[in-house]
C-alpha positions as CSV (number, residue, x, y, z in Angstrom):
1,X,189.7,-168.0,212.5
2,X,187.8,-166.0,215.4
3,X,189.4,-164.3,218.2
4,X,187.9,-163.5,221.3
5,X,189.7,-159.7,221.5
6,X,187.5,-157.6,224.2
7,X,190.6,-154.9,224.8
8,X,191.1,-153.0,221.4
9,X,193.1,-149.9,222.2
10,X,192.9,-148.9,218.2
11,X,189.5,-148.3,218.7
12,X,190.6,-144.7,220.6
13,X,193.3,-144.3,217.5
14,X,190.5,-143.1,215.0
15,X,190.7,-139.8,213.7
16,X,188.1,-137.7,216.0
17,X,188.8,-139.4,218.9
18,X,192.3,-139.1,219.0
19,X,192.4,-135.8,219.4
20,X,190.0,-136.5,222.7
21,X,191.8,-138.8,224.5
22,X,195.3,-137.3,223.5
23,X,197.2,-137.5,227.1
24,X,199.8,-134.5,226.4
25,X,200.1,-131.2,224.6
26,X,203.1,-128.8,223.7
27,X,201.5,-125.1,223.7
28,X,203.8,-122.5,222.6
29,X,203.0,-121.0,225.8
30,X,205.0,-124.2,227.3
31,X,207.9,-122.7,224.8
32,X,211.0,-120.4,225.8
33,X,213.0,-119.3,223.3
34,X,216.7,-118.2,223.7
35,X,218.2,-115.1,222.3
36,X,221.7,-114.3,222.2
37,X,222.5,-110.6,221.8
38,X,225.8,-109.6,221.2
39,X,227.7,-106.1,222.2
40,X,230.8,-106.8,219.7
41,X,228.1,-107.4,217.2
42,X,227.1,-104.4,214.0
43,X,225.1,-106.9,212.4
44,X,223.4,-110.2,212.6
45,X,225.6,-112.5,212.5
46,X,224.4,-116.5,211.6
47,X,225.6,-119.2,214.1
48,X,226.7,-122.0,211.9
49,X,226.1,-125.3,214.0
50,X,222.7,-123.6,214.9
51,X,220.5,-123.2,211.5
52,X,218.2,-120.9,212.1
53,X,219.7,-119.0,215.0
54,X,221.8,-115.9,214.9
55,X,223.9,-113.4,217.4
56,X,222.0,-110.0,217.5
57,X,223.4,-106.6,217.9
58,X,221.8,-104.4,221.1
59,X,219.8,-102.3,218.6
60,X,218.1,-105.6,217.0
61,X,217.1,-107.5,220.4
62,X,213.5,-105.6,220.3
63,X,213.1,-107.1,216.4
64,X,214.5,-110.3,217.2
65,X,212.1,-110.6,220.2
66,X,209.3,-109.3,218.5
67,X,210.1,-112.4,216.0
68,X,209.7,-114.7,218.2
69,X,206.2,-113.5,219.9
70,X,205.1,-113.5,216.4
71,X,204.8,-117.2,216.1
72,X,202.6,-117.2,219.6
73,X,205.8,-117.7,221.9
74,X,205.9,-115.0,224.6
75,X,209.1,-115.9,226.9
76,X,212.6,-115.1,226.0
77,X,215.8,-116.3,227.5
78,X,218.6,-113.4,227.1
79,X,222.1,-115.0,226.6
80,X,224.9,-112.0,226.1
81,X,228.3,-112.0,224.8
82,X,230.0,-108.7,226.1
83,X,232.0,-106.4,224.4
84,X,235.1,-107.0,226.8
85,X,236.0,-109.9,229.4
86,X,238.0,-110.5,232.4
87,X,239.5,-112.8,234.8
88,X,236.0,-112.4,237.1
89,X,233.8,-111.5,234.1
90,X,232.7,-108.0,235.7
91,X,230.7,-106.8,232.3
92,X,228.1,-109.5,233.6
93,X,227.1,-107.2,236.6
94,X,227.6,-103.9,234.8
95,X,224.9,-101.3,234.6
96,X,225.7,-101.0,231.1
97,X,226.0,-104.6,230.7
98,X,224.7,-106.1,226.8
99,X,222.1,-108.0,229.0
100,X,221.5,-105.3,230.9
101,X,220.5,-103.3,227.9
102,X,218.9,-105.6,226.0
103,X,216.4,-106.0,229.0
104,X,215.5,-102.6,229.6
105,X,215.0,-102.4,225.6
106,X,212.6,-105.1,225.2
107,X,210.9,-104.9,228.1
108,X,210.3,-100.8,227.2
109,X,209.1,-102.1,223.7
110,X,207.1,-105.2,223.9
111,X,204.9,-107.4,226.1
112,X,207.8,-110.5,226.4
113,X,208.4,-112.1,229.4
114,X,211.7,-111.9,229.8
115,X,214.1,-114.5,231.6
116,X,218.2,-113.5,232.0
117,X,220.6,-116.5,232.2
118,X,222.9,-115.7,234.7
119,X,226.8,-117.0,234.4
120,X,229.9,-116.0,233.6
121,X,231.2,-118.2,231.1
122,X,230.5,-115.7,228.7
123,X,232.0,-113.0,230.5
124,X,235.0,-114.3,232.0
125,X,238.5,-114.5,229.4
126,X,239.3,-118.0,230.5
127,X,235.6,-118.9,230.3
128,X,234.7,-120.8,232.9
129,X,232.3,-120.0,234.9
130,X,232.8,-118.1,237.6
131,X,236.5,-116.9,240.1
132,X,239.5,-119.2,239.6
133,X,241.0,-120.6,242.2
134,X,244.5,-119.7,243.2
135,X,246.5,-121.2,240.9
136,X,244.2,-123.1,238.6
137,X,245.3,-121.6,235.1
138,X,249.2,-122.1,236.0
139,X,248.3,-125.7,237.3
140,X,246.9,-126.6,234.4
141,X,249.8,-125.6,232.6
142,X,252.1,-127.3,234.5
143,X,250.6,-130.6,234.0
144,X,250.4,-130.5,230.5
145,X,246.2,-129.9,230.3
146,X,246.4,-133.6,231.6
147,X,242.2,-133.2,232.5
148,X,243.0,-136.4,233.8
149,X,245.1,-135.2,236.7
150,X,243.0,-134.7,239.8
151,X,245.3,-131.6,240.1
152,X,244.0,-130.1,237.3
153,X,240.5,-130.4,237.7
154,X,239.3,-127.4,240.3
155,X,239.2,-124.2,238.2
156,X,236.5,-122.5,239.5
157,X,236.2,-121.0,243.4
158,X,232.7,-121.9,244.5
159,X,232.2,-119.7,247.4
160,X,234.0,-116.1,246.0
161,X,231.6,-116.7,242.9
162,X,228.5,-116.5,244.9
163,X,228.7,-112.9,245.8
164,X,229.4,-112.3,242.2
165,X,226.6,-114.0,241.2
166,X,223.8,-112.1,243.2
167,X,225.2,-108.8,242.1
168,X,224.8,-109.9,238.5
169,X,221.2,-111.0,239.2
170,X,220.3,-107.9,240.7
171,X,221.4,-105.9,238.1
172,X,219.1,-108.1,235.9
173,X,216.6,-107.5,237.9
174,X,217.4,-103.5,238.3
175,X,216.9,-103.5,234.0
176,X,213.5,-105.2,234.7
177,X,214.3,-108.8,233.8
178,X,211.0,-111.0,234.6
179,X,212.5,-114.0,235.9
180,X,216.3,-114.8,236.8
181,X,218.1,-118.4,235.7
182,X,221.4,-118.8,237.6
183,X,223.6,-121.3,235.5
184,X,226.7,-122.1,237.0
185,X,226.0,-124.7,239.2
186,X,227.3,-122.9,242.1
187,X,226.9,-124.3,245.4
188,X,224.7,-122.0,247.1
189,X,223.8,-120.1,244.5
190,X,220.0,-119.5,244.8
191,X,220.9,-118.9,248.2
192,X,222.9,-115.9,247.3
193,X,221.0,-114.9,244.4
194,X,217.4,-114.8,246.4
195,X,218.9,-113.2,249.6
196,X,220.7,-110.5,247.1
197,X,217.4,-109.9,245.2
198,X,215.4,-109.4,248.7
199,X,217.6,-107.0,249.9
200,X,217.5,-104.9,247.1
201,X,213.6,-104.7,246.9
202,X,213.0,-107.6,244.3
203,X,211.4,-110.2,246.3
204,X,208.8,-110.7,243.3
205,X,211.4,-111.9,240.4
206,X,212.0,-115.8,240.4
207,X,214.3,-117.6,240.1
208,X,214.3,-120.5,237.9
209,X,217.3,-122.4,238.9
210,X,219.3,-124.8,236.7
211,X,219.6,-127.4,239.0
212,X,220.2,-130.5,237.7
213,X,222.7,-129.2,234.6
214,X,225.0,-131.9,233.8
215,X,228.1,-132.2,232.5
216,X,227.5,-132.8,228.6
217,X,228.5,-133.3,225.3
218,X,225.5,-131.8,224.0
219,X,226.4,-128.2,224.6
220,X,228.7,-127.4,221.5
221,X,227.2,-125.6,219.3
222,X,226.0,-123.1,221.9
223,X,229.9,-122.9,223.2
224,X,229.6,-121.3,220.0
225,X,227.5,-119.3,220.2
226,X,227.9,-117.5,223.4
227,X,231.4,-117.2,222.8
228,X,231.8,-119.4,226.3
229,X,234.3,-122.3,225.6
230,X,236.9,-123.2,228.7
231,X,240.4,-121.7,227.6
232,X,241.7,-124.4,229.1
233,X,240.2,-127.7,231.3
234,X,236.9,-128.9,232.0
235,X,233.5,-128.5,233.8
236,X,233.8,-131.7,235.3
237,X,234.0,-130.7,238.9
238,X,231.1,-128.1,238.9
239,X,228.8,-129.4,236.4
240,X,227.1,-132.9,237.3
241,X,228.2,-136.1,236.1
242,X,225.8,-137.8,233.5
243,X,226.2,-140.9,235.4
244,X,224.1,-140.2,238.6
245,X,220.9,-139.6,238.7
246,X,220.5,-139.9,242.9
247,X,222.9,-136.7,242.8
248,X,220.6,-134.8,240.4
249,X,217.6,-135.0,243.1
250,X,220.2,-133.8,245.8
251,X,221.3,-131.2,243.7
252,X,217.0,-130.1,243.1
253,X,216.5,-130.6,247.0
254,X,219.0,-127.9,247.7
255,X,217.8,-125.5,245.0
256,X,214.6,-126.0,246.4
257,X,215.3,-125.5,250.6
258,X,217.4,-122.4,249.4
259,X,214.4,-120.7,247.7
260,X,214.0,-121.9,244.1
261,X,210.6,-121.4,242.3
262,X,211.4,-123.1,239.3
263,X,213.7,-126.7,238.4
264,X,215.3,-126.7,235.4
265,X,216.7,-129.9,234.2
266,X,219.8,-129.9,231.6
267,X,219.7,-131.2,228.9
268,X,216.9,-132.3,228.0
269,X,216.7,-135.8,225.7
270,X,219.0,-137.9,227.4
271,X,217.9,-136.8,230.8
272,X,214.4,-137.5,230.8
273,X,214.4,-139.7,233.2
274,X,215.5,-137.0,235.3
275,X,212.9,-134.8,234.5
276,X,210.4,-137.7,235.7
277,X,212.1,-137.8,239.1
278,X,211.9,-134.0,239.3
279,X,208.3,-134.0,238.6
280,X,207.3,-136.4,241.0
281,X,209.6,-135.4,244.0
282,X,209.0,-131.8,244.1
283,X,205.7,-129.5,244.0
284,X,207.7,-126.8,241.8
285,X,207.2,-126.3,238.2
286,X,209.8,-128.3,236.0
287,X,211.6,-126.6,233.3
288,X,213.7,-128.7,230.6
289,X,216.2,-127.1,228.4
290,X,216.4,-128.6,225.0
291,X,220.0,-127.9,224.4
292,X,221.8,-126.6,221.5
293,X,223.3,-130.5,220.3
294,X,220.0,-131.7,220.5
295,X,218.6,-129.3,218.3
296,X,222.1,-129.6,215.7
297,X,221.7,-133.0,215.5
298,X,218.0,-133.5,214.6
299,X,218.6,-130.2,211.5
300,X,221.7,-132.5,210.7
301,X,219.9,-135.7,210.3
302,X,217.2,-133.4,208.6
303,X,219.6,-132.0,205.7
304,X,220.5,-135.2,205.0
305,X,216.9,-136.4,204.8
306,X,216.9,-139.0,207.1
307,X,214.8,-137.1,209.1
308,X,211.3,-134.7,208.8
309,X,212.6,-131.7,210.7
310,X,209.5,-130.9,211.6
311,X,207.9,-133.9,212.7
312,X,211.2,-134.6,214.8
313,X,211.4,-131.4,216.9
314,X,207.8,-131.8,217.7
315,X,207.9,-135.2,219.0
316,X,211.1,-134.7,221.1
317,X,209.6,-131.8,222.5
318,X,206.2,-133.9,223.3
319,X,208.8,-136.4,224.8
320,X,210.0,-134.0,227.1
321,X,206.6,-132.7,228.1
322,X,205.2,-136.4,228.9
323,X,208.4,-136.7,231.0
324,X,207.0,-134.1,233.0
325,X,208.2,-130.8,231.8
326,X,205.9,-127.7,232.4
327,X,207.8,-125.5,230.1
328,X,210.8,-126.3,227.4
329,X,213.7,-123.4,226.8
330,X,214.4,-125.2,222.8
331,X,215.5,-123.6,219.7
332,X,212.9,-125.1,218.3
333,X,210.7,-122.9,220.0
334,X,209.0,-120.6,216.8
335,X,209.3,-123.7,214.8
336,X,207.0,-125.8,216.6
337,X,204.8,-122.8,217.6
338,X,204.3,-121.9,213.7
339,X,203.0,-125.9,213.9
340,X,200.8,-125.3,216.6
């Protein structure tokens, strides 16, 4: 039997030609990898539902970076769990701050670029992120921790944060982070964070803002290990609903009028659509973070051997590059660069 086939696409599936006409590429310059450094910490100390990852005491963030630019990666984001926490979360904007240090150590020591996440759920003791608002802890109380309860939802004070939140960036800045990444989803908050770092003499230092993060089930094992868990509620009413997509590009168009210079999208896997729609609405770079449950699950499915680790990570990551994605924050970061 003949067939009349005049479009073959195997023909460009050969070895030697593949290569050619591949259409995307993860570089592990495209890679940021996060660090979590840890001021309670003597020790490293292994984060279980994260294989691989650990917290680092002040005195090993230098080594820990300088594993990382090892494999070829060369950008760092700084997570840090303080040695003390209050109701506003004050070590985050200390001078003495375990971020604070860390950055001034690194960047005295190697050639990293160095990004600071800036947030307070790490610093605050009822770990949300950012000022209460009068009365939420005893509301929630009263109702039982009914997160149902439209009572019990507002936790967090948007505007009181936002002064918070630019004197923690400049104090990043100050220690000679590279690039700031303001996580709260704070309305307002590039605004505040790029007028505070003008005024004091850091117009240079970006800001890569995450401004489409959504409210996700994917972030567990880093609640772990940043030591940031709610003490009691939700994120529901600051972090965006996984349901609207139209809201995310609101949510990027205000990032971007209010002085942006990078859009992060989070997470990463079950947002790519997302990512798309930020790629082809807005001339910034796109960032996608490939959270901590993404990069659980696909080590869980690998232990079991239902999966090849390494083949996985490298595809999702490719996934989130053809989506759009200029650069990845992933724990897979020195894995996939040891591939590549």
């Amino acid at each position: 039997m003949e067939f009349d086939l005049t479009e073959r696409p195997r023909r460009l599936r050969a070895d030697g030609v593949r290569g050619l006409v591949s259409e995307t590429t993860v570089r592990a310059s495209d890679l940021v990898a996060p660090v979590f450094v840890d001021a309670t910490a003597d020790e490293r100390v292994p984060i279980p539902s994260m294989p691989g990852h650990e917290r680092v005491p002040v005195e090993e963030a230098v080594p820990r970076v300088r594993e990382v630019m090892g494999t070829g990666v060369g950008a760092v984001l700084l997570f840090g769990i303080p040695e003390s926490k209050d109701e506003v979360g004050s070590r985050a904007w200390a001078e003495d701050g375990v971020v604070q240090r860390a950055t001034r150590r690194v960047k005295a020591e190697t050639e990293a670029y160095v990004v600071t996440d800036v947030c307070f759920c790490e610093y605050t003791d009822h770990g949300h992120c950012g000022v209460l608002a009068d009365g939420a802890r005893e509301t929630w109380e009263r109702f039982g921790g009914d997160a149902e309860d439209p009572d019990t939802r507002l936790t967090v004070a948007n505007d009181p944060t936002l002064s918070n939140l630019a004197r923690t960036a400049v104090s990043h800045a100050a220690a000679g982070a590279d690039m700031i990444a303001p996580s709260s989803m704070t309305d307002g908050m590039v605004r505040a964070i790029r007028s505070g770092l003008d005024e004091a003499g850091f117009e240079d230092v970006p800001v890569m803002s995450y401004a489409a993060k959504f409210q996700s089930a994917f972030y567990g094992p880093f609640r772990d290990a940043a030591d940031g868990a709610p003490a009691f509620g939700d994120r529901r009413h600051y972090q965006m609903d996984p349901a609207n997509g139209r809201a995310a590009m609101r949510e990027v168009r205000l990032d971007v009028d209010q002085g942006a210079d990078v859009l992060m999208v989070k997470p990463a896997l079950a947002y790519l659509d997302v990512v798309r729609r930020v790629r082809d609405g807005f001339d910034r770079p796109v960032a996608a973070y490939n959270v901590s449950g993404e990069y659980a699950m696909i080590h869980a499915a690998a232990q079991k051997g239902w999966l090849d680790l390494e083949a996985a990570a490298y595809e999702s990551l490719l996934s989130i590059k053809r989506a759009g994605a200029d650069l990845i924050v992933t724990y897979f970061a020195e894995d996939v660069a040891d591939r590549l």
